[in-house]
C-alpha positions as CSV (number, residue, x, y, z in Angstrom):
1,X,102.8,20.1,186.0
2,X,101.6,19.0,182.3
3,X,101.9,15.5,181.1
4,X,105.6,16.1,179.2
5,X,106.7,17.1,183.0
6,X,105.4,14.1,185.0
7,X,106.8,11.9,182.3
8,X,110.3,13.6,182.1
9,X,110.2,13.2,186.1
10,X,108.9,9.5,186.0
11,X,112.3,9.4,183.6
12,X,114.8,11.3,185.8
13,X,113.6,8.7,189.0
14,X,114.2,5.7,186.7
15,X,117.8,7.0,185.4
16,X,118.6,7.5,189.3
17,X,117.5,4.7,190.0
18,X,119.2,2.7,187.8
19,X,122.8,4.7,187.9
20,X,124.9,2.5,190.0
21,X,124.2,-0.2,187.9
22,X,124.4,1.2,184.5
23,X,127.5,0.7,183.7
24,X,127.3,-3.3,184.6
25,X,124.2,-3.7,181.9
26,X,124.5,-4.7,178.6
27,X,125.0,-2.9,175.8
28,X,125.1,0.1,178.2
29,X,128.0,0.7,180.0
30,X,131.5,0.1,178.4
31,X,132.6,-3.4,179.9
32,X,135.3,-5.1,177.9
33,X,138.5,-3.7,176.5
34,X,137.2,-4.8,173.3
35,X,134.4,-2.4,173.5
36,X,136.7,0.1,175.0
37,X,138.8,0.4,171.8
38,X,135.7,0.7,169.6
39,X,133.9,3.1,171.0
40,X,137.5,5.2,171.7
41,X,137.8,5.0,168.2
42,X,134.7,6.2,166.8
43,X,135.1,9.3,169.3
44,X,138.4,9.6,168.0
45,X,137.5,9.6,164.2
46,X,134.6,12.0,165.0
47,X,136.8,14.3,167.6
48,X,140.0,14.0,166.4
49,X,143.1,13.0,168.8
50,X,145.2,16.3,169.5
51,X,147.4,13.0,171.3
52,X,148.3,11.6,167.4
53,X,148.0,13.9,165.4
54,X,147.9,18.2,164.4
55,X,144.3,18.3,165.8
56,X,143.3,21.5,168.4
57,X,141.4,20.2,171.7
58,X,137.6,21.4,171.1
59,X,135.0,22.6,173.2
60,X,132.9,19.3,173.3
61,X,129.0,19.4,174.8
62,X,127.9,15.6,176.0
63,X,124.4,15.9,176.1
64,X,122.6,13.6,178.1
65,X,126.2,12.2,179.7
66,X,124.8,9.7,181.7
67,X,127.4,8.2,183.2
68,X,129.9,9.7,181.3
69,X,130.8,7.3,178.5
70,X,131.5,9.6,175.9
71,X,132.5,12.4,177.7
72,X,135.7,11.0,179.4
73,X,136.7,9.5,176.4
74,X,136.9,12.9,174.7
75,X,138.4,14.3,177.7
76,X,140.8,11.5,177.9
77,X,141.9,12.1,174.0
78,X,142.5,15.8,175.2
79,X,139.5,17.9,174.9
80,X,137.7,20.0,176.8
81,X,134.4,18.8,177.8
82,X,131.3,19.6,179.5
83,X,128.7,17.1,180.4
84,X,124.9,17.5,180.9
85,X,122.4,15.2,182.2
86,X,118.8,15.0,184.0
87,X,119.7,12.4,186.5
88,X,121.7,13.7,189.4
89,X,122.7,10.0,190.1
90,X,124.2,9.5,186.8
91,X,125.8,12.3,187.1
92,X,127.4,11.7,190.4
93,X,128.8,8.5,188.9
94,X,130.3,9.9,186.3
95,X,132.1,12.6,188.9
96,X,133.6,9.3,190.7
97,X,134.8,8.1,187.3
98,X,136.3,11.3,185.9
99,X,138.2,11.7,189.6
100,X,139.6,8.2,189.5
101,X,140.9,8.3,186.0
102,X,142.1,12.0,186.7
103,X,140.1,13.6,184.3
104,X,138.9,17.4,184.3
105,X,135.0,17.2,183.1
106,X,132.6,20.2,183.7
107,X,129.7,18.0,184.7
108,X,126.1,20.1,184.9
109,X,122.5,19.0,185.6
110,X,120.3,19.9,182.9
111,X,117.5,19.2,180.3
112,X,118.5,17.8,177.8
113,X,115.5,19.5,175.6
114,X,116.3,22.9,176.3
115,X,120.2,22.7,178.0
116,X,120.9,26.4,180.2
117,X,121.7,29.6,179.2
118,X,125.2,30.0,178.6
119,X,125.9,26.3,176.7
120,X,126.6,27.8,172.9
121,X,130.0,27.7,171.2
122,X,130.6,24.4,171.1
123,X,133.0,22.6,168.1
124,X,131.1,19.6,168.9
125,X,127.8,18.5,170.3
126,X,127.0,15.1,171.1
127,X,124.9,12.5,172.4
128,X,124.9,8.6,173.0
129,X,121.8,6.8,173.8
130,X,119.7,9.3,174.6
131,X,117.7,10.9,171.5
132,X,115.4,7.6,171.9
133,X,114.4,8.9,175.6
134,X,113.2,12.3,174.9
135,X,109.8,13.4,173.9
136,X,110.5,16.2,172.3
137,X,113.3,15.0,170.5
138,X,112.9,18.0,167.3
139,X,113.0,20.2,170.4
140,X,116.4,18.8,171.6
141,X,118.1,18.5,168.2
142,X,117.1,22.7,167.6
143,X,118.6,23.8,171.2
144,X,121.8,21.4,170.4
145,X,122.1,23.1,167.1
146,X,121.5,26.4,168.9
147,X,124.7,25.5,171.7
148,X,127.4,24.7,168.8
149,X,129.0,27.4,167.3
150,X,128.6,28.1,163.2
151,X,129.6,25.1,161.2
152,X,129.7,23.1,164.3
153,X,128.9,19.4,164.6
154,X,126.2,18.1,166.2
155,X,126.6,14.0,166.8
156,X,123.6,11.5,167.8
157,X,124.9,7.8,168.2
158,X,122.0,6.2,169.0
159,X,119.4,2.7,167.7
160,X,116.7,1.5,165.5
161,X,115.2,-2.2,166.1
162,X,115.2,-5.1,164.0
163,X,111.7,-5.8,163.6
164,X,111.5,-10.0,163.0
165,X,108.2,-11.7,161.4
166,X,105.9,-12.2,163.9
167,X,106.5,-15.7,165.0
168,X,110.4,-14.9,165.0
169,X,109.4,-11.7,167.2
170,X,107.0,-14.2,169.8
171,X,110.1,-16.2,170.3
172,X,112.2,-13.0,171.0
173,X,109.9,-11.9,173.6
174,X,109.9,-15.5,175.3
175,X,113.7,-14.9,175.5
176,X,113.3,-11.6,176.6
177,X,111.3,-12.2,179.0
178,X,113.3,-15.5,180.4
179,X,116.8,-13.0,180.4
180,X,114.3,-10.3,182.6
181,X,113.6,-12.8,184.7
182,X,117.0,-14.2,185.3
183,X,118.6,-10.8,185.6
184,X,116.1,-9.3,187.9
185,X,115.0,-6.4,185.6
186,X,111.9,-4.7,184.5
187,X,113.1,-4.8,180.9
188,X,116.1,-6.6,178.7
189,X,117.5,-3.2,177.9
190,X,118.3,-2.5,181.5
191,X,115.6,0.2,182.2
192,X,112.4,-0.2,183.5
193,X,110.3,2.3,181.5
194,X,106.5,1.1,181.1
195,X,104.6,0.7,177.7
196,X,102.9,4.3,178.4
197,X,105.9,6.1,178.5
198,X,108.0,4.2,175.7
199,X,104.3,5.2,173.9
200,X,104.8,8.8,175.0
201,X,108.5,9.0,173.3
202,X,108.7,9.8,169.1
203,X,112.2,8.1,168.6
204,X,111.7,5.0,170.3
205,X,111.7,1.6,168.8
206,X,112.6,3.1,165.5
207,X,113.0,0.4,162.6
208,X,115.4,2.5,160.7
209,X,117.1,6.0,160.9
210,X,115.2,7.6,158.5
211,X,112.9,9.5,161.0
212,X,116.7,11.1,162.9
213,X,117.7,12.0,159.3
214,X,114.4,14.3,158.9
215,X,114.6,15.5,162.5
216,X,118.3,17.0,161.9
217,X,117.5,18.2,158.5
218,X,114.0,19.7,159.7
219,X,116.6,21.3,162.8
220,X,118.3,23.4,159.7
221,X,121.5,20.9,160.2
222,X,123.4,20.5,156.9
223,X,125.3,17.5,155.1
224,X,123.6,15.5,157.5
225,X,125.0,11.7,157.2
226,X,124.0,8.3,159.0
227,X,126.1,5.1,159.0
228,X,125.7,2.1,160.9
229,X,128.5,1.3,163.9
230,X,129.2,-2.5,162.7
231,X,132.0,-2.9,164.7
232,X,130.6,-1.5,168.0
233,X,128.0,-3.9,167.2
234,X,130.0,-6.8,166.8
235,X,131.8,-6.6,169.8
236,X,128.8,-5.7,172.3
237,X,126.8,-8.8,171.3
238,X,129.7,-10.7,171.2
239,X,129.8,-10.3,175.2
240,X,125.8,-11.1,175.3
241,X,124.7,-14.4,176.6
242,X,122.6,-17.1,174.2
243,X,119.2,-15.7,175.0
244,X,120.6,-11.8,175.3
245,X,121.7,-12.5,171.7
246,X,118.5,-13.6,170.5
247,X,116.6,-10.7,172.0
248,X,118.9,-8.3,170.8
249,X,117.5,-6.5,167.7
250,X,119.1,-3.2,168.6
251,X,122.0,-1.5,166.3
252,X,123.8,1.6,166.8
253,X,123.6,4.0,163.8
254,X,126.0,7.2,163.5
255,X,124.3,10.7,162.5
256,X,126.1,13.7,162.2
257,X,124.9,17.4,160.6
258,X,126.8,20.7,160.6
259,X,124.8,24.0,162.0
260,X,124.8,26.7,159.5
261,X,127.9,29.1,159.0
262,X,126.8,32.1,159.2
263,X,127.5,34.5,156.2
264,X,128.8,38.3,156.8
265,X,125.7,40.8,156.0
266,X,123.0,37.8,156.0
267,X,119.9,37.9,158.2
């Protein structure tokens, strides 16, 4: 076992251990109706709602599903979905979910840097929260390119962070570490990865999204486009406590790319 394995297994055993409660943390899970009808609506503008409108279900790959946020929203607008994920435990609450909602999700365990064979021909694959927690993150943007079909989309919601001055910044962590405290958690954000392994991971504590604009253009994605998610931002910190809103620096950031259509006679 190399040092990309142990790490992705010290990762997997934090997910699990952490799956019954994801949903309850911050920022994480999908809480309020508020936060409901914003994230339902940006899946909705990227998906399209065959519900509300002449829009065909697609084949939709959630990568990295965790507990399935994203993926029974777009089975719940009417799409057919599959959802992939290291952590068994996430996985298995997401099953409970789908089953109590009465949705139909094709839920798999798999890498999220190298998926299975047999995942290709997708309309649409995406991901939420997760391109931050690979380490081989140009790896896992190619094979997701690879499982859409030609002049499919390939959609990473994820976070850059804030950086304050450094006085503002010793304050944060005060707060930070006060909230830990309080909440019984390794770490504000609801996972308890150490300094070596957030070390260990290229698209963590980004300060912009300029380093997932060159990943999906270095992946051969076209029109690649970023945007902030305002409103989801809005509403998730306006459920955060006073010292979870100082320590928040985190803000969601849309990126979407198109794979290549391929051109009759072209090699």
């Amino acid at each position: 076992m190399d040092d990309t394995d142990e790490l992705k297994r010290q990762m997997a055993a934090t997910w699990d251990a952490g799956a019954t409660g994801y949903d309850e943390t911050p920022r994480h899970g999908i809480r309020f109706v508020d936060e409901y009808v914003a994230w339902r609506r940006l899946v909705a503008a990227i998906l399209g709602d065959p519900g509300h409108a002449d829009v065909r279900p697609r084949r939709i790959l959630d990568v990295g599903t965790g507990t399935g946020a994203l993926a029974l929203i777009a089975a719940e607008l009417g799409h057919d979905v599959t959802g992939v994920d290291v952590s068994a435990a996430m996985l298995e609450v997401a099953r409970r979910k789908a089953m109590n909602a009465g949705l139909e999700v094709d839920w798999r365990q798999a890498d999220a840097e190298t998926l299975a064979i047999g995942l290709h021909g997708f309309d649409v694959v995406m991901s939420r929260h997760l391109l931050w927690t690979l380490p081989h993150p140009d790896r896992a943007v190619r094979a997701w390119r690879d499982a859409a079909r030609p002049g499919g989309l390939v959609v990473v919601v994820d976070g850059v962070y804030d950086r304050p001055p450094p006085l503002v910044g010793e304050s944060i962590r005060l707060a930070r570490a006060l909230g830990d405290r309080l909440r019984g958690t390794g770490h504000a954000s609801g996972h308890d990865y150490s300094d070596e392994m957030y070390d260990a991971l290229p698209m963590a504590r980004q300060p912009d999204s300029r380093a997932v604009e060159a990943l999906m253009s270095g992946a051969g994605l076209e029109k690649v486009r970023l945007r902030p998610l305002a409103e989801i931002d809005r509403v998730e910190k306006g459920h955060l406590g006073p010292l979870e809103r100082i320590a928040d620096r985190w803000r969601h950031y849309l990126a979407t790319g198109r794979t290549p259509i391929l051109v009759a006679g072209s090699r």
